[in-house]
Backbone as CSV, one residue per row, in Angstrom:
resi,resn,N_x,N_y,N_z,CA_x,CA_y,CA_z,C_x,C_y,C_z
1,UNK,53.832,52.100,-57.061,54.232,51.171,-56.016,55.567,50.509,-56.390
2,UNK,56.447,50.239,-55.631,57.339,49.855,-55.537,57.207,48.160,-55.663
3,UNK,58.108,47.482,-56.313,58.215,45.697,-55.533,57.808,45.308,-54.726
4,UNK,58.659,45.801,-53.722,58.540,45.427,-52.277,57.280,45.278,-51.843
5,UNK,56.301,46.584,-52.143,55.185,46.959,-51.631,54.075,46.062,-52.391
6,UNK,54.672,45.885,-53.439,53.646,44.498,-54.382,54.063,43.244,-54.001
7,UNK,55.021,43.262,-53.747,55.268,41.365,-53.064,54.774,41.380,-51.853
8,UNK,55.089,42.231,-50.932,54.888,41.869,-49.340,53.559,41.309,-49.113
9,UNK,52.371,42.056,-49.604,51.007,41.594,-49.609,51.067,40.081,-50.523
10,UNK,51.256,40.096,-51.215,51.218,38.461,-51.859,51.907,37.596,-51.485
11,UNK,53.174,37.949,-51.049,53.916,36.782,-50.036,53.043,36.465,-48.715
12,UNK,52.924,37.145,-47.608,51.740,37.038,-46.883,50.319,36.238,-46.960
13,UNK,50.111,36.659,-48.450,48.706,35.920,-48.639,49.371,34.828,-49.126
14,UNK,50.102,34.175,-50.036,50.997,33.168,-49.754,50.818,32.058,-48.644
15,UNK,51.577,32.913,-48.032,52.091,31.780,-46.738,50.758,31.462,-45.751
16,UNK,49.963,32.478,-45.978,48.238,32.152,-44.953,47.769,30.991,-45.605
17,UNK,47.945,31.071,-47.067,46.647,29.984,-47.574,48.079,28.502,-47.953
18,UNK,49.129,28.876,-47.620,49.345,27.419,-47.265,49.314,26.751,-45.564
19,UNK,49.466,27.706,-45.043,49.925,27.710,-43.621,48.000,27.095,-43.464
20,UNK,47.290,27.603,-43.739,45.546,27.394,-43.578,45.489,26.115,-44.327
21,UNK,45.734,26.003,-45.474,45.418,24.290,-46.385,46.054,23.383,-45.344
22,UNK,47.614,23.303,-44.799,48.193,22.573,-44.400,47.836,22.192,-43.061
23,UNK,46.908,23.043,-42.565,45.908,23.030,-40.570,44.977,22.590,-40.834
24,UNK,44.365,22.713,-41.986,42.904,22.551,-41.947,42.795,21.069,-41.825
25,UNK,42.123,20.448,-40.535,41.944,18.748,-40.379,41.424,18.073,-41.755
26,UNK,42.363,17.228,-42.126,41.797,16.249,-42.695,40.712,15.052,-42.652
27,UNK,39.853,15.699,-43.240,38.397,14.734,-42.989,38.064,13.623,-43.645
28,UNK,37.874,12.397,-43.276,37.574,11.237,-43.460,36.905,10.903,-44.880
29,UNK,38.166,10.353,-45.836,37.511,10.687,-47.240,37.743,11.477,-48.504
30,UNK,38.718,12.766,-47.437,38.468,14.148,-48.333,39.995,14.264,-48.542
31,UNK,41.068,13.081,-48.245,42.775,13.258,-48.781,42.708,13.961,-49.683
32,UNK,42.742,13.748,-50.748,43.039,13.874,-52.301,42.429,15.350,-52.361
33,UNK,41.811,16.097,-51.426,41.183,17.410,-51.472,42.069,18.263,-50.782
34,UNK,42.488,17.492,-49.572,43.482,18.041,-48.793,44.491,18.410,-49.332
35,UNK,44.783,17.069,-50.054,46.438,17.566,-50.705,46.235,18.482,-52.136
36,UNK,45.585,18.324,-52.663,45.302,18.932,-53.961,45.197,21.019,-53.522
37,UNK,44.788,20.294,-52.107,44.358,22.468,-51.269,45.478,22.993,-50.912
38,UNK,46.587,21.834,-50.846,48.264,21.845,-50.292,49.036,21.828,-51.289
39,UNK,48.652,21.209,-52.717,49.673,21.298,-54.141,48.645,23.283,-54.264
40,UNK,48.267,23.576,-54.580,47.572,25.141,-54.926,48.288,25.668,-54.281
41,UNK,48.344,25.851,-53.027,48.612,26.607,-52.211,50.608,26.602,-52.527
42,UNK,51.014,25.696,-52.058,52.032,25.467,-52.562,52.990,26.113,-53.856
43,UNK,52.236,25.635,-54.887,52.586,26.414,-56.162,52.291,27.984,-56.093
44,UNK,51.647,28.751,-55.275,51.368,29.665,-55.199,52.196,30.236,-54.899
45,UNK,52.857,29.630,-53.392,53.533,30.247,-53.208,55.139,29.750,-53.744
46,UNK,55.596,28.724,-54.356,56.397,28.861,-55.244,56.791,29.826,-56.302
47,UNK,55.513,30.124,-56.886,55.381,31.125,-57.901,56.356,32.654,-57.855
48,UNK,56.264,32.722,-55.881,56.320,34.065,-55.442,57.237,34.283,-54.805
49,UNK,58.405,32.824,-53.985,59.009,33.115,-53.028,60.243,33.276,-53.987
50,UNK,60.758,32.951,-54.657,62.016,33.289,-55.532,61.996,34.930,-55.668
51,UNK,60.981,34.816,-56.402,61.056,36.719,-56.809,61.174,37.176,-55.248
52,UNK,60.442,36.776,-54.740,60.164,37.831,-53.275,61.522,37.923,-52.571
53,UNK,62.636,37.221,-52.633,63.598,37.100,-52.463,64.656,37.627,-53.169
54,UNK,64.582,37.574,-54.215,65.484,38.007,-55.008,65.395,39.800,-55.290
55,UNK,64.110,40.436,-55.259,63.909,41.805,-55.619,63.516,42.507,-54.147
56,UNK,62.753,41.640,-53.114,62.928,42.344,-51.591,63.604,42.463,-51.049
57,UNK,63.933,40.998,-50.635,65.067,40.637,-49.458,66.475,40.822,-50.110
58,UNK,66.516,40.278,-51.358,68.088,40.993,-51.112,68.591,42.473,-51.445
59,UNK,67.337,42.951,-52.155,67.604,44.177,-52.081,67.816,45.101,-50.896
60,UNK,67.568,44.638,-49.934,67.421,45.163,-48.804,68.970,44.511,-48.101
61,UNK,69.325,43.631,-48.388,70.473,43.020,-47.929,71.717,44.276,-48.308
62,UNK,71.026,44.525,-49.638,72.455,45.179,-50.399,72.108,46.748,-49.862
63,UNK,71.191,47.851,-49.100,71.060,48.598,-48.770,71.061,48.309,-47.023
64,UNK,71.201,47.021,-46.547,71.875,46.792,-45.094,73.501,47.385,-45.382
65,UNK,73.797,46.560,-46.397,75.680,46.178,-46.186,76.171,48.098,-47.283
66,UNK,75.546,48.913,-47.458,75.625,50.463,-48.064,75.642,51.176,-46.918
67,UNK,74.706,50.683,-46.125,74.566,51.788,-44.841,75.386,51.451,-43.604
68,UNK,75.655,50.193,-43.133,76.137,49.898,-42.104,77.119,48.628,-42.530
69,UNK,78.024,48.681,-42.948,79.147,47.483,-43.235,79.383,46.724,-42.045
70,UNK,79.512,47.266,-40.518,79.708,46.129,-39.282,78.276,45.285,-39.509
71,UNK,77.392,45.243,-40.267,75.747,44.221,-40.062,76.529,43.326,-41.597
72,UNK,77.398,43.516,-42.074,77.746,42.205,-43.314,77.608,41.429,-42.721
73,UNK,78.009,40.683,-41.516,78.021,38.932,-40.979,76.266,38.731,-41.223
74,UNK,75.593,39.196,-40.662,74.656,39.039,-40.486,73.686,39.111,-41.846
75,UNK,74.150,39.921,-42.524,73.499,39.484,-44.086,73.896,38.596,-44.422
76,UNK,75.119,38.240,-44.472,75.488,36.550,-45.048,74.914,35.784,-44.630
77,UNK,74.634,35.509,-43.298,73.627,34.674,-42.811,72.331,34.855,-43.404
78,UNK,71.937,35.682,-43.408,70.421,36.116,-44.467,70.517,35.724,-46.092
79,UNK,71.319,35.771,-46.649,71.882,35.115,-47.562,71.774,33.935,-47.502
80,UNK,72.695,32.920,-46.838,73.073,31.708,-46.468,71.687,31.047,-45.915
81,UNK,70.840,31.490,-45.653,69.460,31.432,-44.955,68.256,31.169,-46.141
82,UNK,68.577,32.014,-46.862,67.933,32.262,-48.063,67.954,30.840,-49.048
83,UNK,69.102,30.732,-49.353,69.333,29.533,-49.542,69.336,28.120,-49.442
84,UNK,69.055,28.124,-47.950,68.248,27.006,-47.109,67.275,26.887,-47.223
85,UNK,66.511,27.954,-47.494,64.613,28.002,-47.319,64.555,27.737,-48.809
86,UNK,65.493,28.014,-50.149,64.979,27.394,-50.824,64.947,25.964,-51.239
87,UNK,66.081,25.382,-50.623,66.516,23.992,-50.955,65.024,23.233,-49.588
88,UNK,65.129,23.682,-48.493,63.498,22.711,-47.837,62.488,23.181,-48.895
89,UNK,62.247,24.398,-49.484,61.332,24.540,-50.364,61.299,23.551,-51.254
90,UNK,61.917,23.422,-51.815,62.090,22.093,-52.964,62.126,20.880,-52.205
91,UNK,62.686,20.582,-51.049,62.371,19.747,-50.230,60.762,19.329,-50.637
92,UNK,60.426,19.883,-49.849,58.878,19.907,-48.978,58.166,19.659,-50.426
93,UNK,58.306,20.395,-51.870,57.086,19.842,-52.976,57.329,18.470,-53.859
94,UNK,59.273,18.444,-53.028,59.275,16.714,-53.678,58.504,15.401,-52.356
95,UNK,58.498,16.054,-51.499,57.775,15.268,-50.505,56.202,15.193,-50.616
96,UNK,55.397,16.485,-51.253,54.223,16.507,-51.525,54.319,15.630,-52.970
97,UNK,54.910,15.921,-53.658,54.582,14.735,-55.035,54.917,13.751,-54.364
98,UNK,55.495,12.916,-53.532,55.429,11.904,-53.161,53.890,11.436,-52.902
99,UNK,53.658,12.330,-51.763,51.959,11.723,-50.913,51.114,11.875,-52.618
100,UNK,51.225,13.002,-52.665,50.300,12.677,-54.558,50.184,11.530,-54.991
101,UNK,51.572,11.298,-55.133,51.444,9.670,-55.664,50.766,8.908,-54.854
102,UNK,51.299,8.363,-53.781,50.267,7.809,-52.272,49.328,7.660,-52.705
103,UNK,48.339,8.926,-52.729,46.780,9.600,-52.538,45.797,8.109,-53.320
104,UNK,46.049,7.870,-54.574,45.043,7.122,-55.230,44.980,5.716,-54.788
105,UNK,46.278,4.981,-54.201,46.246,3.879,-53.525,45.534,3.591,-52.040
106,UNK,45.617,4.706,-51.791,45.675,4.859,-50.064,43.813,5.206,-49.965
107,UNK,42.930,5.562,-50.830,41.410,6.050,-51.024,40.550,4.911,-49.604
108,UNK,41.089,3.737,-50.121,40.033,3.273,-49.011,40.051,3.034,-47.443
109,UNK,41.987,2.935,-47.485,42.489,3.160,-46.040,43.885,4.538,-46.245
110,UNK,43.047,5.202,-45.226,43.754,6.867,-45.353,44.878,6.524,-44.666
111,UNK,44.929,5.724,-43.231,45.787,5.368,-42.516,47.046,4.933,-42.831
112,UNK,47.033,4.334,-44.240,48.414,4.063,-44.921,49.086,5.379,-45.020
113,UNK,48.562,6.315,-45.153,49.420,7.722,-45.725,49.215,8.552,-44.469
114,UNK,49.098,8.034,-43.253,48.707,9.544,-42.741,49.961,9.900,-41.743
115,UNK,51.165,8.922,-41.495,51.867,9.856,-41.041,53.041,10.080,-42.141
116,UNK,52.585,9.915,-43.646,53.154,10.755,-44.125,52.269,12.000,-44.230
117,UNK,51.504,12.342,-44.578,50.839,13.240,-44.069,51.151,14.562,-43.230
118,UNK,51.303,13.724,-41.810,51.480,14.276,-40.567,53.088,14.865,-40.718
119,UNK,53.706,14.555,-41.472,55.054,15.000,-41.549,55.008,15.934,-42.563
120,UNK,54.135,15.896,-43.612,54.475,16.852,-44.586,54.128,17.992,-44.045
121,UNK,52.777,18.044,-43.030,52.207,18.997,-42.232,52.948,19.700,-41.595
122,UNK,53.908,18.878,-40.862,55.093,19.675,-39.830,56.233,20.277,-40.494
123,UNK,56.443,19.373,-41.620,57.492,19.627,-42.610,57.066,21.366,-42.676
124,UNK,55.753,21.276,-43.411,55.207,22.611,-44.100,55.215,23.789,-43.367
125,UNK,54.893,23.330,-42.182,54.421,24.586,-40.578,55.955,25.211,-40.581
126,UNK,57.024,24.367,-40.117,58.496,24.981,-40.266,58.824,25.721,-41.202
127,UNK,58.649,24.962,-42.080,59.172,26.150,-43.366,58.632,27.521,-43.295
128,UNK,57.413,27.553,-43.029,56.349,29.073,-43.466,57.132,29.246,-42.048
129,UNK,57.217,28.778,-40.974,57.976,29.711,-39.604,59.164,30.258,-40.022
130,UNK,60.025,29.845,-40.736,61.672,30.183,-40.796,61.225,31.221,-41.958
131,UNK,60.369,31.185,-43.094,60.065,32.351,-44.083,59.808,33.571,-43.309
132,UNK,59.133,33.304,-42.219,58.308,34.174,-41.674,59.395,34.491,-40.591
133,UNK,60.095,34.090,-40.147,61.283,34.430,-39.110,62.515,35.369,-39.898
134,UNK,63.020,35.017,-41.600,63.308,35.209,-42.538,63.322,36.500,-42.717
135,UNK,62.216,36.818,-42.895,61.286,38.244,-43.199,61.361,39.460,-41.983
136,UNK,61.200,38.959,-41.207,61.610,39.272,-39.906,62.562,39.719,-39.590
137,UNK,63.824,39.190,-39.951,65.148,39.345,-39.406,65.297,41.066,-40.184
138,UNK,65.504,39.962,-41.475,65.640,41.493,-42.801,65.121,42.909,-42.337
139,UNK,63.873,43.107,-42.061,63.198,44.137,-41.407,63.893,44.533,-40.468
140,UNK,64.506,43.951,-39.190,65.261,43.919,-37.819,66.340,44.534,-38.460
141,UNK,67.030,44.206,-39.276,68.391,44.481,-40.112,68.587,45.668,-40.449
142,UNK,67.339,46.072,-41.439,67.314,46.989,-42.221,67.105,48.793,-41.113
143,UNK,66.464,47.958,-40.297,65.939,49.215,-38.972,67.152,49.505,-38.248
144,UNK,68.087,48.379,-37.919,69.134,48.500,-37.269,70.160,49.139,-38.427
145,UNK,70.158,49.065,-39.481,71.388,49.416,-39.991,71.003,50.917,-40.547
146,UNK,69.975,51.273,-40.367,69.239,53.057,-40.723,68.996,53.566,-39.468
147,UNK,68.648,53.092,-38.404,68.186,54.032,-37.007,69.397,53.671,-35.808
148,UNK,70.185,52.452,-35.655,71.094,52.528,-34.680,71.691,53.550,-34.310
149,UNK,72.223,53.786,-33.208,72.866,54.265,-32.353,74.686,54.341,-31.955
150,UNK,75.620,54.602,-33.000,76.631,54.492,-33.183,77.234,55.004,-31.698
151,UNK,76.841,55.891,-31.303,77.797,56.569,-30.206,78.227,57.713,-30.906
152,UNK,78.722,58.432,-29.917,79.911,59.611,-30.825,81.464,59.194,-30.899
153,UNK,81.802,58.216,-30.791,83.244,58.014,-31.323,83.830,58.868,-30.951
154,UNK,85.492,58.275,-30.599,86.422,59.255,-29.715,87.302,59.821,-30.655
């Protein structure tokens, strides 16, 4: 098996079991479970999105811009993209150590923390969309720059 073919499945399972920790309603009581199901999940997929990036996606960037040089703008942006998703990435787990901290003060009224909470939630949902939009493109890229349709040139 190739990288690719070993990351894709673990990036995926990744982004489900944060995308799932971060939906799953928070029940009356059970914060510190919530977030603790959102630091796991999290680190998990920390663990994975660097590599998955660095040995998938840009490998694939650099076999876009081999095969079809007019799709360079558009890898730079995938690039430049790349780069964004990691800086909200780091975003988003300095915002979860924040509520961490929160969590032990906040035990008897949840309501102090919950629209931080509610933001880390939305915070989190975006990110896994733009990974997942991310992933997406690359694929779009990679199809377009191996199967397009040049014309026959005059």
């Amino acid at each position: 098996m190739t990288v690719q073919q070993d990351l894709e499945p673990v990036i995926t399972e990744s982004l489900t079991k944060l995308e799932t920790a971060l939906l799953t309603p928070q029940v009356s009581g059970e914060l510190d479970g919530w977030v603790q199901s959102v630091r796991e999940a999290t680190s998990e997929l920390g663990s994975h999105l660097r590599e998955y990036m660095d040995d998938v996606l840009h490998a694939q960037y650099v076999q876009i811009a081999k095969v079809d040089n007019e799709l360079l703008t558009q890898v730079e942006q995938m690039i430049a993209e790349d780069k964004n998703l990691l800086c909200e990435f780091d975003g988003f787990v300095a915002e979860l150590d924040t509520l961490t901290t929160r969590v032990p003060s906040a035990e008897k009224d949840e309501l102090k923390v919950a629209d931080h909470r509610q933001h880390l939630e939305a915070r989190g949902t975006a990110l896994i969309l733009r990974i997942r939009k991310q992933r997406t493109a690359a694929a779009t890229w990679m199809s377009e720059a191996f199967y397009r349709d040049r014309g026959r040139g005059d």
